[in-house]
N, C-alpha and C positions, 0 to 999 in steps of 0.2 A: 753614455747615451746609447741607448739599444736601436737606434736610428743609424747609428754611424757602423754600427757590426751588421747591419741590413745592408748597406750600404757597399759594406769592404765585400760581405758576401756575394753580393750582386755582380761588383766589379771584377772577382776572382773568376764566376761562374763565365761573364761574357769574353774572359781572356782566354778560358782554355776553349772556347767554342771558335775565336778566331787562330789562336796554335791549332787548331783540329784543321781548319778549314786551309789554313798558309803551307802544312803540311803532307796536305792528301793531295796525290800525285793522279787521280785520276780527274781529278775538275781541270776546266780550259781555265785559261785567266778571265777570261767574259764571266764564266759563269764565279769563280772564286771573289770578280768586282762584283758583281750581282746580290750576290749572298754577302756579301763583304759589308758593304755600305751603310746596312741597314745597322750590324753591329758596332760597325765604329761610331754611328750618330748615338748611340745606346748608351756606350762606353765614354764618349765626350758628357754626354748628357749627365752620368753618373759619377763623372770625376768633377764637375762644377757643383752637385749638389753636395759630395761630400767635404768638395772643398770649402762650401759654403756652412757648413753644418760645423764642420771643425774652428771657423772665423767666429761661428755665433758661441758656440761653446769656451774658446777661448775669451770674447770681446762679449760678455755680455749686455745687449743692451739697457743702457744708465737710467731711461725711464721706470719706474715700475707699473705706469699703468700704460705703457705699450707705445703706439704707435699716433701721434695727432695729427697725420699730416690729414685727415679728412676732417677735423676742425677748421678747417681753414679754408675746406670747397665752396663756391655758391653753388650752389643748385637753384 
């Protein structure tokens, strides 16, 4: 799946920007939580899609015509 090497890539990219940032000795810790926060929400964000991506790829779902739970709304 060319989705999940999107993915790994993605993940690799935002790991070495927080080693860059845990690293550099001239930020205060205010500003390294600052800059920090944004790339951990990134990186959580990016390990549940691929965790989720590897489940669907493993567990295919058994329907073939997809999803009916909106067969079943009233509107």
């Amino acid at each position: 799946m060319i989705s999940l090497t999107h993915l790994e890539a993605a993940l690799a990219a935002v790991d070495v920007e927080i080693k860059a940032l845990l690293y550099n000795q001239s930020l205060s810790l205010n500003e390294k939580d600052a800059k920090m926060l944004p790339l951990l929400r990134e990186a959580k964000v990016l390990k549940q899609a691929h965790e989720d991506v590897c489940y669907l790829r493993d567990n295919p779902p058994s329907s073939p015509t997809g999803c009916k739970a909106g067969s079943y709304r009233e509107d």
